[in-house]
C-alpha positions as CSV (number, residue, x, y, z in Angstrom):
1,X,-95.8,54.4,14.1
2,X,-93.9,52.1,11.9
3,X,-90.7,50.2,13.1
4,X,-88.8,52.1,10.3
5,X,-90.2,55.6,11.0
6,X,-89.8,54.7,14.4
7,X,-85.7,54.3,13.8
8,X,-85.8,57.3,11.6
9,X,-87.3,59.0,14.6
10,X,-84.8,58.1,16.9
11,X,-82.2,58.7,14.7
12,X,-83.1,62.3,13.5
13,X,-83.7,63.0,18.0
14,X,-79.5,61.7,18.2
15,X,-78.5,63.8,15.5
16,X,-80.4,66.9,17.4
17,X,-78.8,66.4,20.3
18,X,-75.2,65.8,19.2
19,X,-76.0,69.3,17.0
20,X,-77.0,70.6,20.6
21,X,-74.1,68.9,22.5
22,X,-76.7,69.0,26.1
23,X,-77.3,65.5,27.7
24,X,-78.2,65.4,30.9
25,X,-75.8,63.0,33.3
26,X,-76.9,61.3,36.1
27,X,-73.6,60.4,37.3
28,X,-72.1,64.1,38.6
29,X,-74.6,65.8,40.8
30,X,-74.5,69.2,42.7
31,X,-72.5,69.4,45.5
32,X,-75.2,71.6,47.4
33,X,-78.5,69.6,46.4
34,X,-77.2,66.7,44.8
35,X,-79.4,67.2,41.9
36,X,-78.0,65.3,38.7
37,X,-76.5,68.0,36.9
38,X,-77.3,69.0,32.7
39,X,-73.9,68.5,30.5
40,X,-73.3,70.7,27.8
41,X,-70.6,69.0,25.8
42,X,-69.2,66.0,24.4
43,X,-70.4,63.0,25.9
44,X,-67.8,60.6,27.6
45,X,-66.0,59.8,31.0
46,X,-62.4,61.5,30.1
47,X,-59.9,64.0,29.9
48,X,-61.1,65.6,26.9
49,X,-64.6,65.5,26.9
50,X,-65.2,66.3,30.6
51,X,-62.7,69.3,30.4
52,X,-64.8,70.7,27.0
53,X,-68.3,70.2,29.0
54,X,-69.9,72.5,31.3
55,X,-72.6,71.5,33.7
56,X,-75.2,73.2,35.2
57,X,-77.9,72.3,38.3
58,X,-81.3,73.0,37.1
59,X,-82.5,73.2,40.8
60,X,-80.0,75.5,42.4
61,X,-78.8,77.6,38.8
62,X,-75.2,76.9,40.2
63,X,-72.3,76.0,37.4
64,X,-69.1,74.1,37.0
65,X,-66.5,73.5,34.6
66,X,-63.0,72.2,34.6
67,X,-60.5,74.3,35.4
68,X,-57.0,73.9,34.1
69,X,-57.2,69.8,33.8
70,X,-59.8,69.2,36.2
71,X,-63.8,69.9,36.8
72,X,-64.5,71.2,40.0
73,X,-67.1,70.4,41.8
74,X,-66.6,72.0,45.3
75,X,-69.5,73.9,47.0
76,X,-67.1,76.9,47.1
77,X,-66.6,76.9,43.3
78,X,-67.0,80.2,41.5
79,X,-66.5,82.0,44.6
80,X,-63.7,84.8,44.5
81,X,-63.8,86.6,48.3
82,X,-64.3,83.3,50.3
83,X,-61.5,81.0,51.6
84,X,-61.9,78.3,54.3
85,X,-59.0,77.3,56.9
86,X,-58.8,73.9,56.6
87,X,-56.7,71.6,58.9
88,X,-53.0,71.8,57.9
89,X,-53.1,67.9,57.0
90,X,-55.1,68.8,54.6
91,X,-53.3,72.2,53.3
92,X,-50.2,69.6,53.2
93,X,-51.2,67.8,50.5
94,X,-52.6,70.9,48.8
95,X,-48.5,72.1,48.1
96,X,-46.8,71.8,45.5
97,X,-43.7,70.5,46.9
98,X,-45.9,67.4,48.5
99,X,-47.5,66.9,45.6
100,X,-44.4,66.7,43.3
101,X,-42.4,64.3,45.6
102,X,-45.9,61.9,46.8
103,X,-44.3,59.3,44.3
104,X,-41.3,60.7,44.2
105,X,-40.0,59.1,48.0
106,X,-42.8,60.1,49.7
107,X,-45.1,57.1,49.3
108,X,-42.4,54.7,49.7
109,X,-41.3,55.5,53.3
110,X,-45.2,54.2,54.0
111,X,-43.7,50.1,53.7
112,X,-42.0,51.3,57.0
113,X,-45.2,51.0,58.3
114,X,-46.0,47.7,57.1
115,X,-47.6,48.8,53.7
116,X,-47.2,46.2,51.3
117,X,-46.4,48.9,48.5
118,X,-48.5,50.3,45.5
119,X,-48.4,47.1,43.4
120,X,-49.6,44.6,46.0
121,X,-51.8,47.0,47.3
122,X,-53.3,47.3,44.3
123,X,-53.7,43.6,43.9
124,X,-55.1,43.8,47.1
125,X,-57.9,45.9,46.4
126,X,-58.8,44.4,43.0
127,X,-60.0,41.0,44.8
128,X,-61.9,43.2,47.1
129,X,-63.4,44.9,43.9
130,X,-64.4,41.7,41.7
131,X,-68.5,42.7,42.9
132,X,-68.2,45.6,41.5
133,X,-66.0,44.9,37.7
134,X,-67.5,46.3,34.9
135,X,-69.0,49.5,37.1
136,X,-68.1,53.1,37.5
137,X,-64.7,53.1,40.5
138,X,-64.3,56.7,41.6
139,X,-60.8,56.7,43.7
140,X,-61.3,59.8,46.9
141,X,-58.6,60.9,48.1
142,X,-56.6,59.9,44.9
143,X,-53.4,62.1,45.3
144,X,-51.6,62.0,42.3
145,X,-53.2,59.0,40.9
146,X,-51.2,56.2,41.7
147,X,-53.7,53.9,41.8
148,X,-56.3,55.4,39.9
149,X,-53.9,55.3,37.0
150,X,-54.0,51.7,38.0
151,X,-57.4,51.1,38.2
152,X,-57.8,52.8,34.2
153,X,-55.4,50.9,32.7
154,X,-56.3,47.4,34.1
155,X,-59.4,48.1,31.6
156,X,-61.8,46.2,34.5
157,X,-63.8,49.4,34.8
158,X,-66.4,51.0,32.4
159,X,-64.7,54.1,34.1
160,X,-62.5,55.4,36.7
161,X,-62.7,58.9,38.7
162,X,-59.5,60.3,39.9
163,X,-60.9,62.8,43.1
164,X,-58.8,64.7,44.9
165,X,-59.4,68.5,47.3
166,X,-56.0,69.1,45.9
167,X,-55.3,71.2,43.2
168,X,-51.9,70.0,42.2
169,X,-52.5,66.7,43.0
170,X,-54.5,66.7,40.6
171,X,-52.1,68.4,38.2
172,X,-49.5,66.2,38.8
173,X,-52.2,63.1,37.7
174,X,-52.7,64.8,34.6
175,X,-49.0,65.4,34.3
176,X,-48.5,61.6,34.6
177,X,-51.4,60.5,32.4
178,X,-49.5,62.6,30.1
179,X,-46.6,60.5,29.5
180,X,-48.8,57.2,29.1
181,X,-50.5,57.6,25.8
182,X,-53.1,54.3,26.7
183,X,-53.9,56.2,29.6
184,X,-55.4,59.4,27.3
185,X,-57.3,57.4,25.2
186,X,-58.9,55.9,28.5
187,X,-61.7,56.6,30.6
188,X,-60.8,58.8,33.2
189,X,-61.9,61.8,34.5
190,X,-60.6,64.3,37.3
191,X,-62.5,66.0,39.3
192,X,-61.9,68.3,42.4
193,X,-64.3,68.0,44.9
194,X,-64.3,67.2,49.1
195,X,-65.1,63.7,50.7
196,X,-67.4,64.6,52.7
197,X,-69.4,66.2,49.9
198,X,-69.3,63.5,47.1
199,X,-70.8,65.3,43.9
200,X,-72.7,61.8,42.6
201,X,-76.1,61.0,43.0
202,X,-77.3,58.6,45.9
203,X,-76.5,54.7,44.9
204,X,-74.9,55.7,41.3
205,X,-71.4,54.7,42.3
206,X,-70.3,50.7,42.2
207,X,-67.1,51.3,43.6
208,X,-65.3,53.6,46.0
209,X,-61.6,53.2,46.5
210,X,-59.5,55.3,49.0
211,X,-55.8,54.5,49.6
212,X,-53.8,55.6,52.5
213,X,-56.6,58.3,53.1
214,X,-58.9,58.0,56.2
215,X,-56.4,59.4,58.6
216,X,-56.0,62.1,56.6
217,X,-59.9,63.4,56.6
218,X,-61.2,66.0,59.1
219,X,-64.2,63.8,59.6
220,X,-63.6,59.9,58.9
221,X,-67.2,59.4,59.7
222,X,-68.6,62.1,57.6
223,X,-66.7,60.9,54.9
224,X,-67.4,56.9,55.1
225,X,-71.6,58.1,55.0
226,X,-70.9,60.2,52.2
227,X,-69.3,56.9,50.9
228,X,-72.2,54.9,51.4
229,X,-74.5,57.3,50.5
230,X,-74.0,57.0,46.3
231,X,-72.9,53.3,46.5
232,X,-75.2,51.5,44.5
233,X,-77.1,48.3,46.2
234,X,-73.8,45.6,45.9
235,X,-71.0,48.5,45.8
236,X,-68.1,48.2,47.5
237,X,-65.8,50.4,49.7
238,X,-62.2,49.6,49.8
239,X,-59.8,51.6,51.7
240,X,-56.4,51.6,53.1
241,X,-54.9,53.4,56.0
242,X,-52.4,53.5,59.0
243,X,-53.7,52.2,62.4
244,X,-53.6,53.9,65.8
245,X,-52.2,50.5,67.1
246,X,-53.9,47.0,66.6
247,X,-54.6,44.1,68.8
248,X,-50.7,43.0,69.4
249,X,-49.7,46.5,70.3
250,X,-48.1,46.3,73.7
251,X,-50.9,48.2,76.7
252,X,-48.2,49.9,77.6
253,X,-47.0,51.5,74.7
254,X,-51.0,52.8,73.3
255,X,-50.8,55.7,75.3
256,X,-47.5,57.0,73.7
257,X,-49.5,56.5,70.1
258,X,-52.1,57.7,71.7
259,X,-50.3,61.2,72.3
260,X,-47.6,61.2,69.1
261,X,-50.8,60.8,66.7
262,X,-52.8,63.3,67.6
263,X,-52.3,65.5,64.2
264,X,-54.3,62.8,62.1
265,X,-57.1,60.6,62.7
266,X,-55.5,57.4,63.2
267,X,-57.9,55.1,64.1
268,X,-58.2,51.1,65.6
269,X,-59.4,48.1,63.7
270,X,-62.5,48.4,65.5
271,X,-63.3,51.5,65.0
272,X,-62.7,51.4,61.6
273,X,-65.4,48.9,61.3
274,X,-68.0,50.5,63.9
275,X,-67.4,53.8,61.9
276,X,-68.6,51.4,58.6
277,X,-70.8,49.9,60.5
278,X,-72.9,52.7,61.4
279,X,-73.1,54.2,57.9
280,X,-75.1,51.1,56.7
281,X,-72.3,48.9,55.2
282,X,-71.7,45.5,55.8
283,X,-69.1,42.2,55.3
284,X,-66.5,44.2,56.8
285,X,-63.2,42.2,55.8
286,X,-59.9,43.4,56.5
287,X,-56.0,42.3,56.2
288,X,-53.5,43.8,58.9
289,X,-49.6,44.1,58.4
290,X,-48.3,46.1,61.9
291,X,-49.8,49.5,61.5
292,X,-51.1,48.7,57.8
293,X,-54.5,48.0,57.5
294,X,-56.8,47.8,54.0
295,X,-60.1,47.2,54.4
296,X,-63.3,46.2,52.6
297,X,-67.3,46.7,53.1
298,X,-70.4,46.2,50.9
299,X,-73.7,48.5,50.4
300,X,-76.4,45.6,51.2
């Protein structure tokens, strides 16, 4: 075939599948077999295009679309007569109320702790990412999108995922993305789904972010495999969370943290970095501020 009928070939095969609207993406994957799912849609990674797709797993027959701003892509999607109890730090975030006033007060009263707050943090984590500039970011845990709304706009990424198990967390990102007009014309995508059942394919991610988040999961472990799971050869893992107590904690005050923290899975320096550890990551770096700690490992 001839270089020109060649080009005609390939253009005539675009045109058919723009008619058609179906490319397949290997970025989302089922949540139940992790099979890269088939997108019927506009392509893109944003707001407009993900919420006109649909996607489908060609191994399991299961769909998924976006509902009201964001697709989900929870194994319980599409189910009406099924509801899980899950751990009330988890239904907390899932209110309303909560999710209104997270940046409203709420996330502010965190600098008590020794958080830096949102702008340095975000500064923060940005050094940690250089590895991975350029790459796909997906932010677990995102709340209401502080810093994935960050992470858009600073245009470093070729896009940015804004995951959350909440609901109206979610709803109150899209509410702010709203009011920024460079935001909407960005690439960013929400998407409802649990940590410790990422919907990406294994090593297709370059870089996980997760702010103020860990202590909040019902399995920290679970979640940091599932991490390390679709981080691609060189991603990085950057997350932020309070500490049980660190190294300067007094002996005789640990066992009152100990007791009073019980509700969340605060956890120590050092287990924070076993926990990585043991799901295959390494260069674990870290910065500590009292009970602040943001921390940083690579997929070898």
């Amino acid at each position: 075939m001839c270089c020109k009928c060649d080009a005609s070939f390939k253009d005539l095969r675009t045109q058919a599948t723009q008619q058609n609207q179906t490319v397949e993406t290997e970025l989302f994957s089922c949540p139940v077999c992790y099979e890269p799912l088939i997108r019927k849609g506009p392509p893109g990674l944003n707001l407009d295009a993900i919420y006109r797709s649909g996607f489908k797993c060609k191994k399991c027959n299961k769909s998924y679309s976006s509902k009201d701003v964001f697709l989900d892509l929870t194994v319980t999607t599409g189910l009406r007569n099924y509801t899980e109890v899950k751990p009330v730090r988890t239904e907390l975030f899932r209110s309303p109320l909560v999710s209104f006033l997270y940046e409203r007060g709420w996330r502010q009263n965190f600098n008590l702790s020794g958080f830096p707050g949102a702008d340095e943090e975000f500064r923060m984590a940005q050094e940690y990412f250089k590895p991975a500039e350029g790459g796909t970011l997906v932010d677990v845990s995102c709340g209401s999108g502080l810093f994935s709304r960050k992470f858009a706009k600073s245009g470093t990424y070729s896009g940015v995922i804004a995951l959350d198990f909440s609901e109206n967390m979610l709803r109150q990102c899209n509410d702010f993305i709203k009011q920024d007009a460079s935001l909407l014309a960005s690439n960013i995508a929400l998407v409802r789904a649990d940590v410790s059942r990422l919907p990406f394919s294994s090593g297709s991610i370059d870089a996980v972010h997760a702010g103020a988040a860990l202590h909040c999961w019902p399995s920290p472990s679970n979640a940091i495999a599932e991490i390390s799971r679709i981080l691609r050869s060189g991603g990085v893992f950057v997350g932020s969370t309070f500490l049980r107590y660190t190294s300067s904690t007094p002996w005789i005050i640990r066992p009152f943290r100990e007791r009073v923290m019980q509700s969340y899975n605060y956890l120590t320096e050092e287990e924070i970095e076993e926990v990585c550890t043991n799901s295959g990551l390494t260069n674990f770096s870290k910065k500590v501020q009292r009970s602040f700690i943001m921390f940083s490992a690579q997929k070898p």
